[in-house]
C-alpha positions in Angstrom: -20.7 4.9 11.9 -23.8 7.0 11.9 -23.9 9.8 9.7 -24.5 13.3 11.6 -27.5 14.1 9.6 -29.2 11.1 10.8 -29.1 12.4 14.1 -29.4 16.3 13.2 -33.0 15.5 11.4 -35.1 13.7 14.2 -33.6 15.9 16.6 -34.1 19.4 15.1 -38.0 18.3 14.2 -38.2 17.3 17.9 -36.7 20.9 19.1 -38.9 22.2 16.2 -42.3 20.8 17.4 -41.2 21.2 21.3 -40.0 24.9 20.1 -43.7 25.5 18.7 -45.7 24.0 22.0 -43.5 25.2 24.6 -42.6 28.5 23.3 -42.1 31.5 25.7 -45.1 33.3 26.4 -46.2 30.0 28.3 -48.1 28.0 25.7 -48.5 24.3 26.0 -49.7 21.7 24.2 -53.1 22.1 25.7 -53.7 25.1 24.1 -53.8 22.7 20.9 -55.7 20.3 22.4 -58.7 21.0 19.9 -56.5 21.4 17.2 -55.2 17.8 17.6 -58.7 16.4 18.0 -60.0 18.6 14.7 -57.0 16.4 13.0 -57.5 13.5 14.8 -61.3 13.3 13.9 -60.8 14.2 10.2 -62.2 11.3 7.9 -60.8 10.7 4.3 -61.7 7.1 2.4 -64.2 6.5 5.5 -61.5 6.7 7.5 -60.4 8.8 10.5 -56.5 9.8 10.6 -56.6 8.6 14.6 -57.9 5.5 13.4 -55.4 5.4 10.6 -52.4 6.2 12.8 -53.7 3.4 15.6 -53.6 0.8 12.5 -50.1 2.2 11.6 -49.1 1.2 15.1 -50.7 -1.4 15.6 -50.3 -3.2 18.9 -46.9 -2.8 19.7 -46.5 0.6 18.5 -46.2 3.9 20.5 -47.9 7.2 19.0 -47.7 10.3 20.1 -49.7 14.0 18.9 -48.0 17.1 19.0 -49.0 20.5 17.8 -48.0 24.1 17.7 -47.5 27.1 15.4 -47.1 26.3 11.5 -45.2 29.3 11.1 -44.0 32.1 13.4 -44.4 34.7 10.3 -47.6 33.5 9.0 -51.1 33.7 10.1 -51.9 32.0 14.3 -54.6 30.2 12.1 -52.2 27.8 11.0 -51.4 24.8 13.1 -48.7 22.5 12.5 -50.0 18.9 14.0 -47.4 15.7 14.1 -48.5 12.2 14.5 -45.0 10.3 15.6 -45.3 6.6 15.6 -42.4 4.4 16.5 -42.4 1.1 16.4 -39.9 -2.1 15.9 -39.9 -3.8 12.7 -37.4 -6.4 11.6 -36.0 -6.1 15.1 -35.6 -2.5 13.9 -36.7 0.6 16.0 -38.1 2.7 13.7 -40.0 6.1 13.5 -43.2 7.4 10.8 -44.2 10.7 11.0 -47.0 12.0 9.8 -46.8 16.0 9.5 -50.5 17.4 9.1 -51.4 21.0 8.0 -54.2 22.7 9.9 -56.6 26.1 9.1 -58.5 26.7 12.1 -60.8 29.3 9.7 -61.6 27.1 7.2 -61.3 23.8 9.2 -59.4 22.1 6.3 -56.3 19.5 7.1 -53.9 18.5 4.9 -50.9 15.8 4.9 -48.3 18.1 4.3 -45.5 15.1 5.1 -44.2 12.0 5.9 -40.9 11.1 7.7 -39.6 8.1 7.9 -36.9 7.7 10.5 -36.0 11.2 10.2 -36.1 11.8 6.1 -39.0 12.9 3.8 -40.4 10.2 1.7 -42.0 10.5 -1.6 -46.0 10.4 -2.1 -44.7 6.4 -3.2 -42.7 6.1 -0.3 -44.4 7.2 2.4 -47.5 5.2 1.0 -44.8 2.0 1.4 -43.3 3.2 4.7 -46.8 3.5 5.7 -47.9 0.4 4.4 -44.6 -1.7 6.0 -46.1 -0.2 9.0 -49.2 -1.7 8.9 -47.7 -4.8 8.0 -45.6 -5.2 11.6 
């Protein structure tokens, strides 16, 4: 039997993140678009986190990038960015997350948190979630 609060996690970030791109005054995920790509482009250990999250995939893996608002209340120079891999492992579908934290002032990105199929991991477990993933 699954438990309700697997379910009520994943699908509550999703509404979350969709929530945040779609909201009602017409935004879309375009008008992130640079956002994204200021995320995507960022390099840390001579790597970029697009390059990182393609490795984390791998072949077989899907990824998708989604942004919007970090918080409704707080400043519009705060941009929540998501990198959502899934992927089968161990004939297993599973899901990694990667929640990044944006300024647009100051240009500075920050791993806020990582999900693994749904639940926050630890700075050790999302280094071995994300490490499994590389592993396929």
């Amino acid at each position: 039997m699954i438990s309700s609060l697997k379910i009520f996690l994943p699908v509550s970030l999703c509404i979350l993140l969709l929530s945040g791109c779609f909201d009602a005054d017409g935004a879309t995920n375009a008008e992130y678009a640079d956002d994204i790509d200021a995320v995507r482009e960022q390099v840390f250990s001579g790597q970029s986190n697009a390059d990182l999250v393609g490795e984390l995939a791998g072949r077989h893996g899907k990824v998708t990038w989604l942004a919007g608002p970090w918080d409704d209340k707080q400043s519009d120079q705060l941009v929540l960015v998501s990198a959502n891999i899934q992927k089968n492992l161990d004939n297993a579908k599973h899901e990694l997350t990667l929640l990044y934290r944006y300024d647009r002032a100051s240009n500075k990105v920050s791993l806020d948190k990582v999900l693994l199929d749904g639940k926050p991991q630890s700075v050790i477990g999302g280094a071995v979630a994300m490490l499994a993933m590389k592993l396929e």
